[in-house]
N, C-alpha and C positions, 0 to 999 in steps of 0.2 A: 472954537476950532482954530482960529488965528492964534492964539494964545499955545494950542498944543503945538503948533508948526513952529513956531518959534522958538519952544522949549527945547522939540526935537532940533532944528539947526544949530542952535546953537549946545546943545550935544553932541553933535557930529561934529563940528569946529572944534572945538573944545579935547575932542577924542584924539582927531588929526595931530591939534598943537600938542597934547603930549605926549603923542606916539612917537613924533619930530624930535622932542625933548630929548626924549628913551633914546632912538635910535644915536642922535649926535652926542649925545652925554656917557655913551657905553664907549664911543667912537674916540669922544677926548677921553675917557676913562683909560682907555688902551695904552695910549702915550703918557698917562700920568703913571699907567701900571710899569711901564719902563724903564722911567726915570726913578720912581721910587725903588726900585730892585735894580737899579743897576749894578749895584757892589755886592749880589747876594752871589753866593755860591751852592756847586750842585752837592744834594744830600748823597750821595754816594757814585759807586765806582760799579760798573758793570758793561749788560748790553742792551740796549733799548730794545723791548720786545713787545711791547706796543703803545699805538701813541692817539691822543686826545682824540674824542668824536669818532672811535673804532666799535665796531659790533650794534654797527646802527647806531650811530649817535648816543650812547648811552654810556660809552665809557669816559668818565670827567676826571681823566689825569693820564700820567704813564705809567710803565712799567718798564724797572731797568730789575733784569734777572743776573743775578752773580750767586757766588759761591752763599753757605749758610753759614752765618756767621758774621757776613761782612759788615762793617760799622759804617749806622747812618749818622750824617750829623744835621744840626739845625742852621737850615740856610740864610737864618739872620737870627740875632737876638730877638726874643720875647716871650710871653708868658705861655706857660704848658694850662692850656683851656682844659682838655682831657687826654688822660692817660688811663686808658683799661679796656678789656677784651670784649668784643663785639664779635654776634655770629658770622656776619659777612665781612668785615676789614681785619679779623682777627688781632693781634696786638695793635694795636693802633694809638699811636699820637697826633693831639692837634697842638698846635701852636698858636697864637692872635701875636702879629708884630704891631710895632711901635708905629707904622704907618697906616693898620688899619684891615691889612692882608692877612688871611689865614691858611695855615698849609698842614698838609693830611700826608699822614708817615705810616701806611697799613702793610697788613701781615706779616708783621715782626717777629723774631724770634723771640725777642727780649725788650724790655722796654730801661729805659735807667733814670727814667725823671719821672717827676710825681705833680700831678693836679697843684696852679700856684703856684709853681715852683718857677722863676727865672731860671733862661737860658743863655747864654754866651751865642754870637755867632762862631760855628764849628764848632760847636759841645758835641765831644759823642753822646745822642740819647737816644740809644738801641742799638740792637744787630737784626739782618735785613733775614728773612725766615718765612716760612710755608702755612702760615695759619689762617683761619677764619676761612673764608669761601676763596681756594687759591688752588690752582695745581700746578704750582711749582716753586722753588724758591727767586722770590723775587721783592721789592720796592715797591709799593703802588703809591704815587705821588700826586697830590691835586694840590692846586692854587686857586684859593678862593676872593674875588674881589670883592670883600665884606665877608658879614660871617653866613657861615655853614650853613647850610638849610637842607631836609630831606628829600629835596626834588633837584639839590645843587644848582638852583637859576644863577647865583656867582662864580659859576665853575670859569677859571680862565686857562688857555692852553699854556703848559708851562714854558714850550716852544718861544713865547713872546717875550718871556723871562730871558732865558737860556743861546735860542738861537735856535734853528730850524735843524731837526733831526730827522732820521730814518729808523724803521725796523732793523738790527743788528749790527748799529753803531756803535763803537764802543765809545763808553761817555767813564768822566775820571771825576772826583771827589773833589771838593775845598776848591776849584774855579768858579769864576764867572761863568768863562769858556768851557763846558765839559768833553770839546772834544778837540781841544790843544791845537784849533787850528789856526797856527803863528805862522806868517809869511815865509818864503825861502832866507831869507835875505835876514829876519827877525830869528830862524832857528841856526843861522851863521852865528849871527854875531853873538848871541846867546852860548852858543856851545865854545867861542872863541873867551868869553868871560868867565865861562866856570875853566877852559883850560888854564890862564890867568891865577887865579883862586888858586886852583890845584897847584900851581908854582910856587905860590907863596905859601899854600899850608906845607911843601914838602920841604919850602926853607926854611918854615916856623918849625917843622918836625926834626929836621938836622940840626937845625940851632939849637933846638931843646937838647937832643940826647947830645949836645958836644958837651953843652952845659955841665948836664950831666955826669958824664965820663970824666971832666976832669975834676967838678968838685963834689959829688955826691958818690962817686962812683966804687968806691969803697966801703966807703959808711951806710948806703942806702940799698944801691941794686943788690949789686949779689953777696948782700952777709948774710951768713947762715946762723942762725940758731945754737950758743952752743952745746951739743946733744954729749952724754955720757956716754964713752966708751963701753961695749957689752962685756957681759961678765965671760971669762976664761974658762970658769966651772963647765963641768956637764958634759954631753958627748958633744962630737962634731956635729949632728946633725942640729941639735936644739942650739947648739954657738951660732949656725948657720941660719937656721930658722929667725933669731933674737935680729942678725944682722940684718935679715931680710926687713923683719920688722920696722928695726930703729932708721932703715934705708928708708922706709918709705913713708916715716913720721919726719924725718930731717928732708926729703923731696917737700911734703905739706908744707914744712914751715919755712922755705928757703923764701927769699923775699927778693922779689921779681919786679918786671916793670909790664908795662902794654900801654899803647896808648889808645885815649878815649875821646871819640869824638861827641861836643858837648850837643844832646837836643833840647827842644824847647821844652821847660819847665823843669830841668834839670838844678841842682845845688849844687854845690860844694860839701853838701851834708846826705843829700841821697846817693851822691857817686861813693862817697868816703863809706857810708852806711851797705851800701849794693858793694864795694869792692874789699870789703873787711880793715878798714885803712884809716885815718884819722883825717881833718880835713889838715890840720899843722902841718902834716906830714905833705900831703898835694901841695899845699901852699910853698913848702919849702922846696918840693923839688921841681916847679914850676917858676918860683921865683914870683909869686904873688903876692900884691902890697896889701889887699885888698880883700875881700869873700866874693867879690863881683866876678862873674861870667858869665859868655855870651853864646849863644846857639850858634855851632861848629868850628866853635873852638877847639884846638886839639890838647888832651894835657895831656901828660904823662905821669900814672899813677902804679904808684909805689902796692904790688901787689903779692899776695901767697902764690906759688907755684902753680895753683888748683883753685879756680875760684867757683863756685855754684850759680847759675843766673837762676832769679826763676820766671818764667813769663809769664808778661802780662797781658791785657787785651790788645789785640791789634800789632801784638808784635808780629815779627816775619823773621826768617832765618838771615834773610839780605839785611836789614835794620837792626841787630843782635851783631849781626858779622860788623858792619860798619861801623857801629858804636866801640867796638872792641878793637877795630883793625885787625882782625883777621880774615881768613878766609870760610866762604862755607861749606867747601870740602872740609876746611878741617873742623867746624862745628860737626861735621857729618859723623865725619870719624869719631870723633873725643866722643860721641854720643850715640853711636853705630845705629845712626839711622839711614833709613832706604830710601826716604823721598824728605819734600822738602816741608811737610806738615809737623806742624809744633800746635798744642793747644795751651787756652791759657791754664796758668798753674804748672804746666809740664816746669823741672826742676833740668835744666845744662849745666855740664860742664863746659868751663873756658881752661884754657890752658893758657899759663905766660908763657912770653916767647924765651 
């Protein structure tokens, strides 16, 4: 009987001390979950539409709803655990990072990484979409401290990640901070830096075309093509017609300028390749030593009257425009559209100036 009394205390000791354990070791878990994620940033752009331990404690992540389509990325580098469609989280990716955390990317439109497969931190892999058990389009995001389990006991709020959010916050992409919120004094001086900037891209932009105009400005901008005179023969109307024609094969081939402002992961060979053009030809009318170029740099490239874009993922009419230095009324126009939706694949006209 002594011997059972004993067994049992020091089973209830024993329970205590690792309950103690548990409870303190989740506690420092919290702040190690912190510091490990501090540099991650948010998988996408939208409006937070519900948030961790909602519908009775049983929902273990958020929900940020935007448009279908919108591109999720990975909020740090690591490996793709699974990738493939499940009745309740429909498209869904997991992720295992390098510190040990796992993160859940459900009801996807699309998924773009494959089981194995390393990831970059900000890789797009997917678009944010209405599948598996969802009624609406949206992001369903968990953080898991350790890995995945179907009762989710590692589910951590992503809040402790990110920052403390609300239902119908709007939360923005590729931050830390997903809801940009930078002191008065921090969005001064920041707006006072990009005006700076812009000073200097618009002395780099005049510099360039003075450049230009006095030594290329002949040879390069506006030579035209030389086109053969149309034939005499024939009636007035078919003389007229031919002119019409050769009019607007010598408009094609005239050779123009615009300038291009350079984004990340941009060449010297996909600009020259995207704008019908040589890179010798950029390099010469920029004045570069080099194939090196840097994200927002502005060049000025030597272009056809008419140039074809075609879109990609994730472009926008505003991101198309600004790369071009135009405007997107007049994308609208050249391309007589009504609002400001482009899908990928859609084929623009640019016009030179």
């Amino acid at each position: 009987m002594q011997d059972y009394l004993k067994r049992f205390f020091v089973a209830v000791i024993m329970g205590l001390f690792i309950t103690i354990l548990f409870i303190s070791g989740r506690a420092y878990a919290n702040s190690d979950v912190q510091e490990a994620t501090h540099d991650w940033i948010f998988p996408t752009e939208g409006t937070i539409s519900d948030v961790f331990h909602a519908r009775q404690h049983t929902h273990k992540g958020i929900d940020i709803a935007g448009a279908l389509g919108t591109p999720i990325y990975a909020v740090d580098e690591g490996t793709v655990i699974k990738s493939y469609y499940s009745e309740s989280y429909g498209h869904v990716i997991f992720l295992r990072h390098h510190n040990g955390l796992e993160t859940v990317y459900a009801h996807l439109d699309t998924r773009s990484v494959d089981e194995n497969e390393q990831v970059a931190q900000g890789q797009m892999i997917g678009e944010m979409g209405n599948t598996g058990n969802s009624t609406g389009v949206h992001l369903h995001f968990e953080i898991h401290n350790g890995e995945w389990t179907i009762d989710k006991i590692h589910a951590i709020d992503p809040f402790l990640v990110f920052g403390n959010g609300n239902i119908g916050d709007v939360v923005y992409a590729l931050n830390h901070d997903p809801y940009w919120t930078i002191p008065a004094a921090a969005v001064a001086y920041e707006q006072e830096e990009q005006e700076e900037e812009q000073i200097d891209d618009d002395h780099h932009v005049d510099e360039a075309l003075e450049d230009i105009t006095e030594e290329q400005f002949e040879d390069v901008i506006y030579q035209q093509e030389n086109a053969k005179q149309p034939e005499t023969d024939g009636s007035a109307e078919e003389n007229a017609a031919s002119d019409n024609v050769e009019q607007e094969e010598a408009d094609m081939n005239k050779t123009d300028v615009m300038l291009y402002d350079v984004a990340k992961g941009d060449t010297l060979w996909s600009i020259a390749a995207e704008n019908e053009t040589s890179v010798e030809l950029i390099k010469e009318v920029n004045h570069l030593e080099s194939d090196t170029i840097h994200q927002e740099q502005i060049l000025i490239i030597p272009t056809k009257n008419k140039h074809e874009y075609v879109v990609k993922q994730g472009d926008t009419l505003t991101k198309i425009a600004e790369h071009y230095q135009v405007s997107i009324d007049d994308l609208k126009e050249w391309n007589e559209l009504e609002d400001d939706v482009i899908l990928s694949e859609d084929t623009l006209l640019i016009k030179g100036e």
